[in-house]
N, C-alpha and C positions, 0 to 999 in steps of 0.2 A: 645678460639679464641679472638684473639684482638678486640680494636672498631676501630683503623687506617684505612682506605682502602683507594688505589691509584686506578683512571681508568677513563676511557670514560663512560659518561654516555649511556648506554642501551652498552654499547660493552667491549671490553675485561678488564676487571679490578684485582685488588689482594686485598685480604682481608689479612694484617698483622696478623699473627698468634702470634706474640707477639710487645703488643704497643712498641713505640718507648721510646727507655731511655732520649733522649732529642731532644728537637727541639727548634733550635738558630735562630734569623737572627738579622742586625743593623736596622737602618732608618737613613739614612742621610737628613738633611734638606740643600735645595737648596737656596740659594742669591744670590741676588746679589748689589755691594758696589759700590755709587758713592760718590767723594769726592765734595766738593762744598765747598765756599766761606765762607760758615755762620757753616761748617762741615762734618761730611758723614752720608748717607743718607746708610740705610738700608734697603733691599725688601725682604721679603721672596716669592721665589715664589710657594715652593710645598714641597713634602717630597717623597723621595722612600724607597722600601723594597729591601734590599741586597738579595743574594741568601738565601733559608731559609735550613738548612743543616740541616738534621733526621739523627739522630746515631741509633744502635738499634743491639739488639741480634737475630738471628734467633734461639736459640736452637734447642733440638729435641721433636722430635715425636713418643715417643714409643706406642701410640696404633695404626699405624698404620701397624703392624704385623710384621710377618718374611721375610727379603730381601734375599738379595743372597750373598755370599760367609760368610757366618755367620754374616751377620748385619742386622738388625732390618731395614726395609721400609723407616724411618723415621728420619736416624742416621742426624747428624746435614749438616755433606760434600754434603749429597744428597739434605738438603732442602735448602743450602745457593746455589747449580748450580741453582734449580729448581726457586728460588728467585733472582738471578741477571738473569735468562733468562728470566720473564717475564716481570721483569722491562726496560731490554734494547729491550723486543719486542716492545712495549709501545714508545720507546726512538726512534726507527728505524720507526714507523708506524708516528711520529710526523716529522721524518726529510725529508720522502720517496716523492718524487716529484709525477708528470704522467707520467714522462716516465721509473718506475721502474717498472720490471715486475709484470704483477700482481696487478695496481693499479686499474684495470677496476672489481676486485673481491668483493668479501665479506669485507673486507677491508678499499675501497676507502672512506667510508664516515668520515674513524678516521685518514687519513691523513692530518699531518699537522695540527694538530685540538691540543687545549689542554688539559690534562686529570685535572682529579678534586683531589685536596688532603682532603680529611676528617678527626677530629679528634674532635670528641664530648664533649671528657673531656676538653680541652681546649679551646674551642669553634671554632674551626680553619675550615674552606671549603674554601677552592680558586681555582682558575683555576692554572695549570702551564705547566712547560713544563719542564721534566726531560733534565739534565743537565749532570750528573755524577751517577754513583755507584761505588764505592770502595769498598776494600776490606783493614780497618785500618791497618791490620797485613802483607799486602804486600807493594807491590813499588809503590804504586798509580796506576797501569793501572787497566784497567776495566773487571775484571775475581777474582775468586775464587783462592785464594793460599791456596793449600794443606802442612800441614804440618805434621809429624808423632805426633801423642797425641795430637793431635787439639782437643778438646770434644765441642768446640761453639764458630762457626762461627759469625764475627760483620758483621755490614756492615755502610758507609756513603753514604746517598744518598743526592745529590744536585738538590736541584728543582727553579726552574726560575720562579716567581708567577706574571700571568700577568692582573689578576684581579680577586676582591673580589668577591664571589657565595655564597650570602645571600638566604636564601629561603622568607626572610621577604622584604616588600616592605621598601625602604631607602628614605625620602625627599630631596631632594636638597638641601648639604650642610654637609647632615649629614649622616653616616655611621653603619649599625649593626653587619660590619665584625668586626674582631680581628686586620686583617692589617690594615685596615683605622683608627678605633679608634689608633693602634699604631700612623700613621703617625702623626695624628690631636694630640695627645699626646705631640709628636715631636717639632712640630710648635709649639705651646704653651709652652712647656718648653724653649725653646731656647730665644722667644721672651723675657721672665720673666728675664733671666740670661741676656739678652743684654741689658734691660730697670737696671737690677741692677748694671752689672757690668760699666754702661759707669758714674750713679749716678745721671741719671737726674733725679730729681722730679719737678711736679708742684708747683710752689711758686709763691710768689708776685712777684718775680722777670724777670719770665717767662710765657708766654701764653698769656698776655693783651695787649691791645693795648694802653692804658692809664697806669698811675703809681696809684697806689694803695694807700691808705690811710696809712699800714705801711711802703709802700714804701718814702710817704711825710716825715713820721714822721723821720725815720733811716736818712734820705740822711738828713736832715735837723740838727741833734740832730750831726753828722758826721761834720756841717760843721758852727757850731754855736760861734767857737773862729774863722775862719775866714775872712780877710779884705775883704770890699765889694767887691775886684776888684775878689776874690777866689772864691768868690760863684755866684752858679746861679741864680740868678733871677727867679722866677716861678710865682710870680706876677702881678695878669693882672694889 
């Protein structure tokens, strides 16, 4: 059994029978650019997480005995239906309004609610909200393509992550998810590349309000074969 599992806490969930072969997502960081007089002015104001996209194999299950028409319980076709039906139940319990039948059931508490993704090896827990299931080997719609000599079904599932589910308490400012340390990651790299690539550094020639002692001496030693009328006076 895998350590992945998708689900509602205390209500319906799925425990990945085999971890996932990858799990991607970006961060985009957000500014924004005002030009001004003196030059442009740069803000950052946050960072987001793209969709986070799970590849992953379902294989099979051969201890799960003998099926019917000579296949094993477990063949790969019957665990990848059994696997996109309880993800898009998950998927329909998140989109289902009050007025779907049946919202007054066992159910209604996980409408609309988002479920939690877990994955221990990578330290990964967030909330999200399923978005997609595929099947890589079809046309992108959302169903199981059977194909003859298929031995193991894929699957991509797209999840919408709409906040970090740390079980540790987090101070203001600072994060012990995987997403947030990414985004703060983000910010701070970008700023590093803008402070490099634009080439400003602190110098005597920048940040004071007065001119600086190498600043006397260069502007001075610059202008030392000039006629009085060329140079400045600094002179009280």
């Amino acid at each position: 059994m895998g350590l992945a599992s998708l689900g509602f806490p205390e209500g319906p969930s799925l425990q990945f029978r085999i971890d996932p072969d990858s799990i991607d997502y970006n961060v985009k960081v957000h500014t924004s650019t005002t030009d001004t007089v003196g030059g442009r002015v740069i803000q950052v104001i946050g960072a987001s997480i793209s969709d986070v996209m799970i590849q992953g194999s379902i294989g099979e299950a051969h201890n799960r005995g003998p099926g019917t028409n000579g296949e094993h319980a477990g063949v790969s076709w019957k665990m990848a239906v059994d696997f996109f039906a309880r993800i898009q139940a998950m998927q329909q319990l998140q989109s289902a309004g009050a007025n779907v039948p049946g919202a007054a059931g066992k159910y209604a508490p996980y409408m609309l609610r988002p479920v939690t993704f877990v994955y221990s090896p990578k330290g990964l827990r967030f909330q999200c909200y399923v978005k997609a299931i595929v099947d890589p080997d079809g046309d992108g719609t959302a169903g199981v393509v059977h194909k003859v000599g298929r031995s193991n079904y894929r699957y991509v599932l797209s999840l919408f992550p709409v906040q970090e589910g740390s079980a540790d308490l987090t101070k203001a400012g600072t994060s012990n998810g995987v997403l947030d340390q990414a985004r703060a990651r983000a910010i701070d790299a970008y700023i590093a590349r803008i402070s490099q690539g634009i080439g400003w550094k602190f110098t005597a020639y920048n940040g004071g309000s007065t001119p600086s002692a190498q600043w006397e001496k260069e502007f001075k030693n610059s202008h030392k074969d000039a006629t009085p009328d060329q140079t400045l006076d600094r002179e009280e």
